[in-house]
C-alpha positions in Angstrom: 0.0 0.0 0.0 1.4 3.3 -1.3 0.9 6.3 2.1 -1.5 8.6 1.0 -0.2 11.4 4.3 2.4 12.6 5.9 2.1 10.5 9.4 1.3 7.4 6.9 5.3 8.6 5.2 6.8 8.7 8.5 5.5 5.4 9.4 6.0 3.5 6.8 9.6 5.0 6.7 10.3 4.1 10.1 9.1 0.6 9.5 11.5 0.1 6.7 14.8 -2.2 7.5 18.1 -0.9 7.5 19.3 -2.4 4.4 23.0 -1.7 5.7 22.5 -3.1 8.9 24.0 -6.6 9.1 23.7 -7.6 12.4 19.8 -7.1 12.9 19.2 -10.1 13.3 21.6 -11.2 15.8 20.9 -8.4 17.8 16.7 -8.6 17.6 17.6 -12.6 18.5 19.8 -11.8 21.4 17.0 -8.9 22.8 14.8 -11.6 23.1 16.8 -14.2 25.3 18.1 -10.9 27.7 16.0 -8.3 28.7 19.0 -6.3 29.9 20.4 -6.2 26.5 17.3 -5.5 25.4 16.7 -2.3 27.5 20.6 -1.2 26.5 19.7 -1.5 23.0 16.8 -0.1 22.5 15.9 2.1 25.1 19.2 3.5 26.6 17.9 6.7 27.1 15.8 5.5 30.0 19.2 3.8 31.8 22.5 5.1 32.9 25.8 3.7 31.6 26.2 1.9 34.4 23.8 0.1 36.6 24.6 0.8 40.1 21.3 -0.4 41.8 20.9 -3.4 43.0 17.0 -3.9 42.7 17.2 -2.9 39.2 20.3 -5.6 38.8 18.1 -8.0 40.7 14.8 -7.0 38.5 17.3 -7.2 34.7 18.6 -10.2 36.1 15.5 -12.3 37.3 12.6 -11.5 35.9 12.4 -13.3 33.1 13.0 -16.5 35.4 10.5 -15.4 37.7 7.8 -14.4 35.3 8.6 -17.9 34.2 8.5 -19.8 37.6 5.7 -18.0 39.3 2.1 -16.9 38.0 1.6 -13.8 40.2 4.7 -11.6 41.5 4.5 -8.3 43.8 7.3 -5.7 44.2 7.9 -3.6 46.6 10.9 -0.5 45.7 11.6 2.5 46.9 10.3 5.8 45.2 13.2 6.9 42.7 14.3 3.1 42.2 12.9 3.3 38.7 10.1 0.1 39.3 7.3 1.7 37.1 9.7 2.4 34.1 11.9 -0.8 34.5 8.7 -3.5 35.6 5.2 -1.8 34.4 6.6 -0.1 31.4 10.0 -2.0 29.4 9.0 -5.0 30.8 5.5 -4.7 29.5 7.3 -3.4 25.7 10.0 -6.9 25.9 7.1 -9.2 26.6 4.9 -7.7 24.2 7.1 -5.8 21.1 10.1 -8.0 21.3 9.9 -11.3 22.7 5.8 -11.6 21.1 4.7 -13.3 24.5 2.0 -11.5 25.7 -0.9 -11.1 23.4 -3.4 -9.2 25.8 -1.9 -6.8 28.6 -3.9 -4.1 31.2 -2.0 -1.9 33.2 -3.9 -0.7 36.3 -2.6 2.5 38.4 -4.4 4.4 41.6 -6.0 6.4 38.7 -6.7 6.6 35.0 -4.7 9.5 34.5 -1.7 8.1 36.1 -2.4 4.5 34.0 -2.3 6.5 30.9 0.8 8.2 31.6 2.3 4.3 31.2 0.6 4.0 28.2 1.7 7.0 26.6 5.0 6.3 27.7 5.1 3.0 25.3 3.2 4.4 22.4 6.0 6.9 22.1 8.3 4.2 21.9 6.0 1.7 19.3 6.0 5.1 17.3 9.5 7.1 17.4 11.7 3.8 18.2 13.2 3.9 14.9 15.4 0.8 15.6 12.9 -0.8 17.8 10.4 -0.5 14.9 12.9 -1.7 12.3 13.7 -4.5 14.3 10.7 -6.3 15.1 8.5 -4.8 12.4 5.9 -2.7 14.7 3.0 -1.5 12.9 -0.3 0.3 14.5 -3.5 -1.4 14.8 -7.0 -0.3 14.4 -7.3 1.2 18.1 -5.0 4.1 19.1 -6.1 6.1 21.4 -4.6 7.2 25.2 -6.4 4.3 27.1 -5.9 1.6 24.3 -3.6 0.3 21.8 -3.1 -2.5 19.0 -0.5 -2.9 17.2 1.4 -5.1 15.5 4.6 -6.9 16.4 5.7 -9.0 12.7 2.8 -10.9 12.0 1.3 -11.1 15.1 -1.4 -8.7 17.0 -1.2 -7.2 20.6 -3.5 -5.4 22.6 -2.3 -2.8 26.0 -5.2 -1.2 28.1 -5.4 0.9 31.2 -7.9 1.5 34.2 -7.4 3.3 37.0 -8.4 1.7 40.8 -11.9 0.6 41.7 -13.2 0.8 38.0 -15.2 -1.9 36.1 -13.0 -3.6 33.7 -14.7 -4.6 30.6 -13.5 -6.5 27.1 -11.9 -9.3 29.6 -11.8 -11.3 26.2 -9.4 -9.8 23.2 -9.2 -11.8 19.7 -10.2 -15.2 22.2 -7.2 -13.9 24.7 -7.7 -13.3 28.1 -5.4 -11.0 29.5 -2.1 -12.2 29.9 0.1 -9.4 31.1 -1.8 -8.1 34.5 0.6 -5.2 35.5 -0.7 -3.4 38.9 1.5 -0.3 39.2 0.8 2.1 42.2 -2.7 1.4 42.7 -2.9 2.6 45.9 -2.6 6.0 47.2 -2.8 8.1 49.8 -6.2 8.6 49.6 -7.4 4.8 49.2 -5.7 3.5 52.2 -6.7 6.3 54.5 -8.9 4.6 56.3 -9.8 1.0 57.1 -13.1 0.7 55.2 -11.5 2.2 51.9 -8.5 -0.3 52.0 -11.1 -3.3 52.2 -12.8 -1.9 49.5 -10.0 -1.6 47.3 -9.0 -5.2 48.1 -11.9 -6.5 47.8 -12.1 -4.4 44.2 -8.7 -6.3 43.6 -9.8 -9.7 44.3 -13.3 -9.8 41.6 -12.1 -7.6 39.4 -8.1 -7.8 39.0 -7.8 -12.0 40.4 -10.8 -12.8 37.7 -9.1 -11.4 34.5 -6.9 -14.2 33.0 -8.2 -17.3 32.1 -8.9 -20.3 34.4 -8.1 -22.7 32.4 -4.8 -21.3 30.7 -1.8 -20.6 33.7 0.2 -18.8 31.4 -0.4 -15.5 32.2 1.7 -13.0 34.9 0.0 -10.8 37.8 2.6 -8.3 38.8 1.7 -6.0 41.7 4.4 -2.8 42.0 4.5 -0.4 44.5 5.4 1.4 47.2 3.8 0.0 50.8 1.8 3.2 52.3 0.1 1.2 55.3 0.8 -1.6 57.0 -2.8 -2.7 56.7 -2.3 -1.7 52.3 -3.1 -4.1 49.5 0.7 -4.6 49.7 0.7 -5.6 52.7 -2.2 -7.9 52.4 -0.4 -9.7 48.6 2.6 -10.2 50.9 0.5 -12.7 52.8 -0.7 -14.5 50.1 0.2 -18.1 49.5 -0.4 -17.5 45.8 1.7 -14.2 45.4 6.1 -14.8 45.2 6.6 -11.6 47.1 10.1 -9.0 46.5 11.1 -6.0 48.7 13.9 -4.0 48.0 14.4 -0.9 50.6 16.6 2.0 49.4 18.6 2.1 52.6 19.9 -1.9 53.0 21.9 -0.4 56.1 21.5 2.6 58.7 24.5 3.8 60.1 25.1 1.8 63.7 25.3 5.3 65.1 22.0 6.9 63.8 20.8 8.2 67.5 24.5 10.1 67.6 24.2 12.0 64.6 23.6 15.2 64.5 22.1 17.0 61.0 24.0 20.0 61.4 27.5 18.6 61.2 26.4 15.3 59.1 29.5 13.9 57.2 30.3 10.9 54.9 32.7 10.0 57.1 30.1 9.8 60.0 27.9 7.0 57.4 30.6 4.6 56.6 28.9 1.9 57.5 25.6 3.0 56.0 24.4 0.6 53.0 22.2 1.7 50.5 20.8 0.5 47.2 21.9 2.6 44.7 25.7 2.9 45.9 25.8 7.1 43.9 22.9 8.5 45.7 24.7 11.1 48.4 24.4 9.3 51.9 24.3 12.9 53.7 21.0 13.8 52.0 19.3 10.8 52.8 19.8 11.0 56.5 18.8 14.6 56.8 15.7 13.5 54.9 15.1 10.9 57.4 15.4 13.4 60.0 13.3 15.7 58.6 10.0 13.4 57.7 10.9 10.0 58.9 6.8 9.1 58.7 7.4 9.9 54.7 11.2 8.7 54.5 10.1 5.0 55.9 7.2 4.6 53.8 8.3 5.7 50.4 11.8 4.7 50.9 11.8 1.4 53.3 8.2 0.0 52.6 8.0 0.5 56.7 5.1 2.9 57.2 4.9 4.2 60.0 0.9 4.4 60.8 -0.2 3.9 64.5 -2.9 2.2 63.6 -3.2 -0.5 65.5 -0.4 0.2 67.6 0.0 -1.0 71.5 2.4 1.9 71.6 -0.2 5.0 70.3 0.4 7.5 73.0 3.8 7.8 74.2 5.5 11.3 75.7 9.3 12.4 74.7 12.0 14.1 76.8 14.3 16.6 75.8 16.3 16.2 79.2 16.8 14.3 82.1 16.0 16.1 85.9 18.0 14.6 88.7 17.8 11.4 88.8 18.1 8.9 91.7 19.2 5.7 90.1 19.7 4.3 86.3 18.9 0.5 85.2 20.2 -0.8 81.8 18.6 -3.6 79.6 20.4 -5.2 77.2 18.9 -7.3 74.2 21.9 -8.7 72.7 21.6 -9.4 68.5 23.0 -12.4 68.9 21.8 -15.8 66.7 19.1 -13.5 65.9 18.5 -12.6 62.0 20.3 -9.6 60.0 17.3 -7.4 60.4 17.5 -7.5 64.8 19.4 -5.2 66.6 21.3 -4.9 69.6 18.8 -2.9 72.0 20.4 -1.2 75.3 17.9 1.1 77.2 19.4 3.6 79.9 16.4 4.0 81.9 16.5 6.9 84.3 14.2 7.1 87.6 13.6 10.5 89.2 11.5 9.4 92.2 8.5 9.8 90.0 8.8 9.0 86.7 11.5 7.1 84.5 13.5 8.7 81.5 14.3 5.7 78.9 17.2 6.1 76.6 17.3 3.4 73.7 19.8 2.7 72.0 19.7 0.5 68.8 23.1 -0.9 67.1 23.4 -3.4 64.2 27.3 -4.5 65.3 29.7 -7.2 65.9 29.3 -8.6 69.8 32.9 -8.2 70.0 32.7 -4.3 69.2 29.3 -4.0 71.4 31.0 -5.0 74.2 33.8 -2.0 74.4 30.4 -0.3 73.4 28.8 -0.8 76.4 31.9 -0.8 79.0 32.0 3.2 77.5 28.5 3.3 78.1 28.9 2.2 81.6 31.9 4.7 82.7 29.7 7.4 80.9 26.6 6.8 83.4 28.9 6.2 86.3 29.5 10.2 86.0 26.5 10.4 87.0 27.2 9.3 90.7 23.5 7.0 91.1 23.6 3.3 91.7 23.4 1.2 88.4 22.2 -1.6 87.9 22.3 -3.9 84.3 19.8 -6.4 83.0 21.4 -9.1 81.0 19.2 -12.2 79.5 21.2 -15.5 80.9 20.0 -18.2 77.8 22.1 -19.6 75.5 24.1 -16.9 73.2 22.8 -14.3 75.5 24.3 -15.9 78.6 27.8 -16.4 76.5 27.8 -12.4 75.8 27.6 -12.1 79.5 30.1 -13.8 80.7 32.6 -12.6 77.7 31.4 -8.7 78.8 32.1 -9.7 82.7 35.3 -10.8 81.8 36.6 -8.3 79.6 35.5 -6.1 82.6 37.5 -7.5 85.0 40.9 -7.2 83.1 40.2 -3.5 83.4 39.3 -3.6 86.9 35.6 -2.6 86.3 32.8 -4.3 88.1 29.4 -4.9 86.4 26.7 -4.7 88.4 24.9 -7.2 86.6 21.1 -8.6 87.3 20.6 -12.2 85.5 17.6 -12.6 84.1 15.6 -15.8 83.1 12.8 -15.1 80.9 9.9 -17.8 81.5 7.1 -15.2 79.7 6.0 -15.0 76.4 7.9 -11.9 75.1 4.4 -10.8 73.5 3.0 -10.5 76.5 6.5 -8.8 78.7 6.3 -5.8 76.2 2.8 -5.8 76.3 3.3 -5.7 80.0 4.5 -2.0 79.8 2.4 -0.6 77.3 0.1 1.3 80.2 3.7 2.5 81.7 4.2 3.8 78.3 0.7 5.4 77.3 0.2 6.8 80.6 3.4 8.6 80.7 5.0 7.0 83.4 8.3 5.9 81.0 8.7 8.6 78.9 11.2 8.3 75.8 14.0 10.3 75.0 13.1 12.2 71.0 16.6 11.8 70.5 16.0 7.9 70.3 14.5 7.6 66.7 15.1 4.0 65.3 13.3 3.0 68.7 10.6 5.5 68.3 10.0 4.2 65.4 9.6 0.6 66.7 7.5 2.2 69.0 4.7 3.8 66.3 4.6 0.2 64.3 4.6 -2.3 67.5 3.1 -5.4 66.8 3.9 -4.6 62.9 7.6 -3.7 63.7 9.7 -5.5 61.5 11.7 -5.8 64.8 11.0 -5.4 68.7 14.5 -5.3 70.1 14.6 -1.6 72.0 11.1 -2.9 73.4 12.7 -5.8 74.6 15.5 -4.0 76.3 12.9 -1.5 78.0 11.3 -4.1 79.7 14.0 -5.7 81.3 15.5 -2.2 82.4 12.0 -1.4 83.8 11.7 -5.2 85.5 14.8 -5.1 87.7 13.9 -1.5 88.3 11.3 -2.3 90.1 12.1 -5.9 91.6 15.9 -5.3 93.1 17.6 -8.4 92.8 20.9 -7.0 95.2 21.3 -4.2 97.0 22.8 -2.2 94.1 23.6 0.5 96.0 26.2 -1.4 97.9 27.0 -2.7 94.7 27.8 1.1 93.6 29.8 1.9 96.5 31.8 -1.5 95.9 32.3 -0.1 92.5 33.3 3.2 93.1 36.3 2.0 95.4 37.4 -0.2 92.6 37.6 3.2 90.9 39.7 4.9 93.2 42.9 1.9 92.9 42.9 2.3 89.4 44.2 5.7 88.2 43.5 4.6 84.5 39.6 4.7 85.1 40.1 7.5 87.3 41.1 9.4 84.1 37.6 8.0 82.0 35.6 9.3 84.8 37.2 12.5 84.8 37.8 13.3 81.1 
C-alpha cells in the first residue's frame, strides 16, 4: 500500500529495515533471550551507563526466570528506584514488542490519568523507536487512542489497556485472549488506604475484578503488583500474605548507620555513614539522612516499605523528653543481637528514675558482639559520671548468657565491676512488652526524642519489622522495680574499685 499522508510517510519509513545493517538479526535474537540487552539497545535513554542499583540488577537479572516460575509476582521498591519504568513499562514493551509473549496486557494505576501516563510512555516508543520498529516490524492497529492500543509486532497482533483503581473492567476477552500481562502499578494512594473501610474496598475491588481477568483454564499469564507500601494494613501488605503471590522487597537504605541516635544533621558527614548501605551505591548518603530526620513518617514509607501508621499500635500515645532532671538511680537492659536474624538489633535502654517518673534512653546498634562489648563498658563509665547506683539487665539463655560472661570478663581485666542482674525469661515476650504498654501510654516511662530507630519501633509495634529496644525497656524497667541485690552497695563497691585504678580515674574525669 502506497501512504496517502504525511504520518502514513513517517511510518511506513520508520518501519522500513536498514538495508545496511547486518547484524539485525543477531541483535533482535539476542534482545529476546536478555532483557537487559534488550533495555541497553533499545531504550538507553531511560538507563545510565552503568547500573549501580541493585533492585534494578536484581529485577534485569531475574525477571524473566521469575515471570517464568511463578504466575503472580509483587514488588515492593523504593520511590526513585525506577520500578514503574523498569517493571510496568519495558518490561511490559519486551514481553509484548520483542519477545511476542503476551498477546493481551492491562495496566492498572491508583488512577486513569496516572495508567495513561504508562501507556503513553510505550506508544512513544511503538511510534519514534526507529530501531525498535525496524527490528521487530511494529505496525499500529486499528485502536489508538490514550487508554488503548493495537498494534502489530511482525505478523502477530497485541493489545495494551489501562484502568485506574476501583473501575469496572470490561472486554476481559481480546481476539479469544484473556489478558495475559496483569501489570498493577501504584494502585494505591494516599487517599485509598486512608482509612480501614477504603483499603477493604480496594481489596476486595482487587480480588473480583483484578484476580478474575486471566483465564482459568490457561496458567500462562503473569500478575505483577508494583509499589510502594503506604500502610501496614495496604493491598501490599495484604499480597505479601498471600500463598499464591512470590513476594520481593527491596528498601533504598539496605543499612542505617550503627550510630543513627549520635548524629547530629548539622554537622552530618560521609565520614560519620561509613557503615551505611544503600541500594543505589551514587545517591549522596548525607541527604538521605537529613531527609530521614526531617520526615521520617514519609522517609520509611516511600523509601523502606516500613510505614509508619499507628494504627493498631500497642504503643499510640507515648511522651518524649528533651532532658533528664536529677535522677536517683539508672537500670540498663540489654537485648543482645545475637543468633538473631540480619534485620534485629542490639537494644540497650538507659532508663532513668527521678523518684517519680522514669527517662528511657534506647539505644539500637546493628554491630559485631565483640565491638558491642567496648560499646557498652563506655557506656557504663559514661553513666557512672552520673554518681547514682546502676544496675544492668542481662538475659542468661544460651548466646545471651555467652555475651555475659565474655562482657564480665573483659570487665575484670580493666578492673571494672558490672553490676549485673541475671535474668531468666519464663514469659512469652508478647505478653513482657505488652506488659508495659500502660507505663508507656500513661506517661510513666517517657522516651527520649533523641532515640529515633526505637521511636520508630514504637509507632509500628506489633507490625515492627523488629521489637528489640522494646525488649531492652522491659527488662530495664523489671529489675527496676524488683531489686535483685542491693545495688547501691554494689555502687559503693564499685566506686572503690575506681579509686585503685588511676586509668579509670582518668575515664571518669575526662
Amino acid at each position: 500500500m502506497i501512504p496517502q499522508s504525511p504520518q502514513e510517510l513517517k511510518s511506513y519509513l520508520k518501519s522500513l529495515p536498514r538495508l545496511s545493517d547486518k547484524g539485525k538479526e543477531d541483535r533482535a535474537k539476542k534482545a529476546k533471550e536478555d532483557f537487559y540487552f534488550a533495555v541497553q539497545t533499545y531504550f538507553s535513554h531511560y538507563i545510565s551507563k552503568e547500573e549501580t542499583s541493585d533492585f534494578r540488577r536484581y529485577v534485569y537479572s531475574n525477571i524473566d526466570g521469575l515471570t517464568k516460575q511463578h504466575r503472580k509476582l509483587s514488588f515492593e521498591a523504593y520511590r526513585g528506584g525506577a520500578k514503574t519504568t523498569i517493571i510496568s513499562r519495558l518490561h511490559t514493551l519486551w514481553k509484548t514488542a520483542i519477545r511476542r509473549e503476551k498477546r493481551h496486557t492491562t495496566i492498572i494505576s491508583s488512577t486513569i490519568n496516572v495508567s495513561m501516563e504508562s501507556l503513553e510512555f510505550i506508544t512513544t516508543e511503538l511510534e519514534d523507536n526507529e530501531l525498535l520498529i525496524s527490528d521487530f516490524e511494529i505496525k499500529k492497529g486499528d485502536t489508538w487512542n490514550e487508554k488503548e492500543i493495537i498494534f502489530f509486532s511482525g505478523e502477530l497482533k497485541f493489545r495494551i489497556i489501562v484502568y485506574g483503581a476501583g473501575t469496572k473492567i470490561r472486554g476481559g476477552n481480546w481476539l479469544g485472549f484473556r489478558p495475559d500481562l496483569i501489570v498493577c502499578d501504584d494502585i494505591e494512594n494516599d487517599e485509598n488506604v486512608e482509612s480501614k473501610l477504603q483499603r477493604d474496598k480496594l481489596y476486595n475491588w482487587f480480588k473480583k475484578a483484578i484476580m478474575k481477568l486471566p483465564s482459568r483454564e490457561s496458567l500462562d499469564y503473569n500478575l505483577i503488583i508494583v509499589g510502594t507500601k503506604l500502610h501496614h494494613d495496604s493491598l501490599l501488605s495484604r499480597i505479601q500474605n498471600r500463598k499464591d503471590f512470590e513476594s520481593f522487597r527491596f528498601p533504598l537504605v539496605k543499612q542505617f548507620p550503627s550510630n543513627l541516635d549520635e548524629l547530629d544533621a548539622q554537622t552530618l558527614t560521609n565520614e560519620d555513614l561509613e557503615d551505611m548501605i544503600l541500594d543505589n551505591s551514587v545517591l549522596d548518603k548525607v541527604e538521605l539522612i537529613k531527609e530521614y530526620f526531617e520526615d521520617k513518617d514519609s522517609f520509611m514509607s516511600e523509601y523502606q516499605n516500613e510505614p509508619l501508621s499507628k494504627d493498631g499500635a500497642t504503643f499510640s500515645d507515648y511522651e518524649t523528653f528533651d532532658y533528664t532532671p536529677n535522677v536517683q538511680a539508672i537500670t540498663v537492659g540489654i537485648d543482645p543481637a545475637l543468633g538473631k536474624s540480619k534485620g534485629d538489633y542490639f537494644g540497650v535502654t538507659i532508663l532513668r528514675y527521678d523518684g517519680k517518673r522514669f527517662y528511657a534512653t534506647v539505644k539500637m546498634y546493628k554491630i559485631k558482639a565483640t565491638l558491642m562489648i567496648d560499646k557498652l563498658i563506655a557506656l557504663y563509665i559514661d553513666l557512672l559520671k552520673e554518681n547514682v547506683p546502676i544496675k544492668i539487665a542481662i538475659e542468661t539463655v544460651q548466646f545471651q548468657e555467652f555475651f555475659k560472661d565474655t562482657l564480665d570478663d573483659k570487665c575484670k581485666t580493666i578492673g571494672l565491676h558490672l553490676p549485673i542482674v541475671p535474668i531468666k525469661n519464663t514469659v512469652n515476650k508478647e505478653l513482657r512488652i505488652d506488659s508495659i504498654s500502660p507505663l508507656v501510654n500513661n506517661h510513666t516511662i517517657l522516651i527520649d526524642k533523641k532515640s529515633l530507630i526505637f521511636i520508630d519501633e514504637l509507632d509500628t509495634y506489633p507490625k515492627s519489622p523488629h521489637d528489640d529496644g522494646l525488649d531492652s525497656l522491659e527488662m530495664a524497667y523489671r529489675i527496676a522495680k524488683k531489686p535483685a541485690f542491693d545495688y547501691k552497695e554494689a555502687h559503693k563497691h564499685q566506686i572503690e574499685l575506681m579509686s585503685k585504678n588511676k586509668a579509670l580515674q582518668q575515664l571518669l574525669n575526662s
